[in-house]
C-alpha positions in Angstrom: 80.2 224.1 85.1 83.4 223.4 84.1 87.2 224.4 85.0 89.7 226.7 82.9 93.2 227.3 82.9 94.5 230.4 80.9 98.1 230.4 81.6 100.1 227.8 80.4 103.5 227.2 78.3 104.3 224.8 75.7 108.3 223.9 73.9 107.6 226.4 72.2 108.8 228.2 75.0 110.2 227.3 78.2 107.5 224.3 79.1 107.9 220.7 78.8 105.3 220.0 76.7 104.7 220.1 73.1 101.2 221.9 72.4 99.5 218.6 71.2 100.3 217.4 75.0 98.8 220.1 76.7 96.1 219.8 74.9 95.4 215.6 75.9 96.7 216.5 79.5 93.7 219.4 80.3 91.2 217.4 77.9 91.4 214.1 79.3 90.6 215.8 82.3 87.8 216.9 81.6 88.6 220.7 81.2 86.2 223.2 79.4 88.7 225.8 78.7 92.3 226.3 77.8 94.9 228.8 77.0 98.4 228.9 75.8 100.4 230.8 76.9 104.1 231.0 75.7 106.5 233.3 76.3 107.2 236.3 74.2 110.2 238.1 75.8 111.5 241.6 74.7 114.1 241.5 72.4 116.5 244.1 74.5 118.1 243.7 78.0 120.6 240.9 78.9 117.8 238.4 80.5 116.1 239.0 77.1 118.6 238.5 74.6 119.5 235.1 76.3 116.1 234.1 76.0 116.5 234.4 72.4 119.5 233.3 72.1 118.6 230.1 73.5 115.1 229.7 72.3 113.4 229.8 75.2 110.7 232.5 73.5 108.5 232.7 70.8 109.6 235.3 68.2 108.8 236.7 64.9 109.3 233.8 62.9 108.1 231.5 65.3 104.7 232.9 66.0 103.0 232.5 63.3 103.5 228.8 63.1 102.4 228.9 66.4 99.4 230.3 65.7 98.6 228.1 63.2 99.4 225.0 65.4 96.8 226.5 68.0 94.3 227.1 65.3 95.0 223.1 64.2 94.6 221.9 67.8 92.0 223.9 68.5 89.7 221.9 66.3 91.0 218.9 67.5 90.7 219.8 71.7 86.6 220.3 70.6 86.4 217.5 68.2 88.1 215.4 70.9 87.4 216.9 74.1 84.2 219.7 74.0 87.3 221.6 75.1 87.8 225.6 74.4 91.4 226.0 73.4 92.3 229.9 73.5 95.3 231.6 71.8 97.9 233.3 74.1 100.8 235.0 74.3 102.8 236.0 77.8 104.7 239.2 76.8 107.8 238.7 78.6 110.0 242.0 80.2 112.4 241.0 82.7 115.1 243.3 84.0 117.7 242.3 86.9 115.3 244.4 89.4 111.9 242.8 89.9 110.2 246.7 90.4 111.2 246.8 86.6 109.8 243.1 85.5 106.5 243.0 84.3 104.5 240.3 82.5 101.5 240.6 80.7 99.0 237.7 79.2 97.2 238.3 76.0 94.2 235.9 75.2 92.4 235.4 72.1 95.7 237.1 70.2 95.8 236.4 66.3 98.9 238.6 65.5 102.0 239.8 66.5 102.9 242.7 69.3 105.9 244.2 70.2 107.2 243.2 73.1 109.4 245.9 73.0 106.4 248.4 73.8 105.6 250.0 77.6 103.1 248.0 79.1 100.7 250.9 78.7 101.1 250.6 74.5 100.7 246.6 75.5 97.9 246.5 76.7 96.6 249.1 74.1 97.9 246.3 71.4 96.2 243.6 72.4 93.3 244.7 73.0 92.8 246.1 69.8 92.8 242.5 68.8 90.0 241.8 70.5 92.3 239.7 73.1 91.9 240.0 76.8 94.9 241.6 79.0 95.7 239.9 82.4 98.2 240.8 84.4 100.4 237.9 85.5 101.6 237.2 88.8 101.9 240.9 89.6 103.0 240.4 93.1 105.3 237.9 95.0 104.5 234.8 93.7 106.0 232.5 96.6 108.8 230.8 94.7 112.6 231.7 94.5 112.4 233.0 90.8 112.1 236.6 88.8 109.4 238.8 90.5 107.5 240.8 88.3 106.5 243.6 90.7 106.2 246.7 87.8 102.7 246.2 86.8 101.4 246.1 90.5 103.6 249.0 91.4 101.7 251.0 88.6 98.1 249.6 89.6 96.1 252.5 89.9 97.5 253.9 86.9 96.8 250.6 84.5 94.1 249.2 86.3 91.8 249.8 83.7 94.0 248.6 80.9 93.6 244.7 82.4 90.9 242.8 81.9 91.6 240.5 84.7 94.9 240.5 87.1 96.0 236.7 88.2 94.8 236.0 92.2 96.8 232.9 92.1 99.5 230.6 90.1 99.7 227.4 90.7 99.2 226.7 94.6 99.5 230.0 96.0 96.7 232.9 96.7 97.7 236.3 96.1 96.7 237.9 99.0 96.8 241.3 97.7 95.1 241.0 94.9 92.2 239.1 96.6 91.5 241.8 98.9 91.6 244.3 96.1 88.6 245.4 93.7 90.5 244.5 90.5 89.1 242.0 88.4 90.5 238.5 89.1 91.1 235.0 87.4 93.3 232.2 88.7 95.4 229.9 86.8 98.4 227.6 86.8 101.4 229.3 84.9 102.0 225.8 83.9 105.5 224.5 83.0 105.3 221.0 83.2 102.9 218.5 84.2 102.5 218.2 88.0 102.3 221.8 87.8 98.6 221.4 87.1 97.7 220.5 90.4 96.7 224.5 91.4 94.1 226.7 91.4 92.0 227.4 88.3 89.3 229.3 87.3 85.7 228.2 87.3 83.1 228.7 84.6 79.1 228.5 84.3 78.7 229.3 80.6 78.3 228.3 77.2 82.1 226.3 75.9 82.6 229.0 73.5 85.7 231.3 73.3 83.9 234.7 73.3 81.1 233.5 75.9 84.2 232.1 78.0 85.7 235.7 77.5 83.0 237.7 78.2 82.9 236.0 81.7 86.5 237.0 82.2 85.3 240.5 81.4 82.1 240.6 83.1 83.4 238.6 86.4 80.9 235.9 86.4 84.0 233.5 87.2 84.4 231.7 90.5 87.3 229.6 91.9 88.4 226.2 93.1 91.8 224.5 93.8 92.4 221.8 91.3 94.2 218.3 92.5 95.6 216.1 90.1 94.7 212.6 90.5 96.6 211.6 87.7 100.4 213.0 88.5 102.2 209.6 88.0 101.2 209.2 84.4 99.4 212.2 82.4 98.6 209.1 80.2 95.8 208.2 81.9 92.3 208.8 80.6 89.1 209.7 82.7 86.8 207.0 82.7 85.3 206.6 79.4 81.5 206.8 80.4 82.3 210.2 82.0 84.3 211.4 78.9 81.2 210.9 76.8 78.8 212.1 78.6 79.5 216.1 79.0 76.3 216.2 81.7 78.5 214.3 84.3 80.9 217.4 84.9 82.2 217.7 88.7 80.5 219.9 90.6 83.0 223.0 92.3 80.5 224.9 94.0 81.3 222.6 97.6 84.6 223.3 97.9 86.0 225.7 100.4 87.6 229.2 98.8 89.2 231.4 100.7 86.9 234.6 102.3 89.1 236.8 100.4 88.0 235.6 97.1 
């Protein structure tokens, strides 16, 4: 068994981290899986255009170097680490009214897509990449930030456009979604490091991207709530004898999750 994280942003967009340091922080953790995440906001509306204009998203020049930096490190997270590092883009639409704001994750993506679109041709877009759609944070996520309330608002209409739709980020459980029928994954919707400390999604298959997204598709995912024990200094390594030896991963299934999930 091991632990994944599929939402999680980089400098290349509004995280703290450079890509190489995500990378050490999940792997000397001991995670199986990984995806990043960065933003890619719609290149209209005023929240938009400021992203642009202050770099805060990946565009079209910027994505495909970093695509190729993914491709790089993913060699190196499995060389390193037995780690899974996954592709990702979050396609960004954010309006002043949160019924209009919608995010949309996109995992195993190897080209560009117009953020520009309706979610409906979004969804259509990626997935004819062979990437995974997830809906992000589709309801209120507990923090004072921007909602993003227009995917869940259309639910029955795109529910069969998402792959998965996010049951928690970071600390918090979506209720709504966990009562629902929709397909589910948790992750962390990671910014900088602390923010790993949350709920994560919890795998029992083979550390390979499409095996790791064909349990996304097919459900066979549980979850667990993630503590850091390593907050004061993302430095620090697991214990070498346990780095090695890929048979001594932690065991999940003991710890309490919610009814609703």
């Amino acid at each position: 068994m091991f632990l994944g994280d599929f939402h999680t942003h980089s400098t290349f967009s509004d995280g703290k981290l450079a890509i190489p340091d995500l990378v050490d922080l999940y792997g000397t953790r001991g995670f199986g899986a990984l995806a990043i995440t960065d933003h890619y906001c719609e290149e209209g509306g005023v929240i938009g255009r400021a992203a642009h204009y202050l770099g805060k998203t990946l565009n079209r020049g910027t994505l495909p170097i970093y695509l190729e930096i993914l491709q790089s490190e993913a060699r190196r997270a499995w060389d390193r680490y037995q780690m899974v590092l996954i592709a990702g883009v979050e396609i960004t639409k954010n309006s002043v009214s949160n019924q209009r704001s919608a995010h949309v994750v996109g995992l195993g993506i190897t080209d560009w897509i117009n953020p520009n679109l309706d979610i409906l041709d979004i969804t259509r877009a990626i997935r004819a990449q062979g990437a995974l759609t997830v809906a992000a944070h589709p309801v209120w996520t507990q923090k004072i930030e921007k909602q993003t309330f227009h995917i869940w608002d259309r639910r029955e209409e795109l529910r069969g456009q998402f792959d998965a739709w996010e049951v928690a980020s970071g600390p918090h459980i979506f209720s709504e979604v966990a009562k629902s029928d929709l397909p589910k994954i948790a992750s962390s919707d990671l910014h900088k490091p602390n923010q790993i400390t949350s709920w994560k999604s919890v795998f029992d298959c083979e550390r390979h991207p499409e095996a790791i997204m064909n349990a996304i598709r097919k459900q066979e995912i549980s979850f667990a709530f993630y503590e850091d024990k390593n907050q004061d200094d993302i430095r620090t390594l697991l214990d070498l004898d346990r780095l090695a030896d890929r048979n001594s991963q932690p065991d999940f299934r003991n710890l309490l999750i919610p009814e609703a999930l």
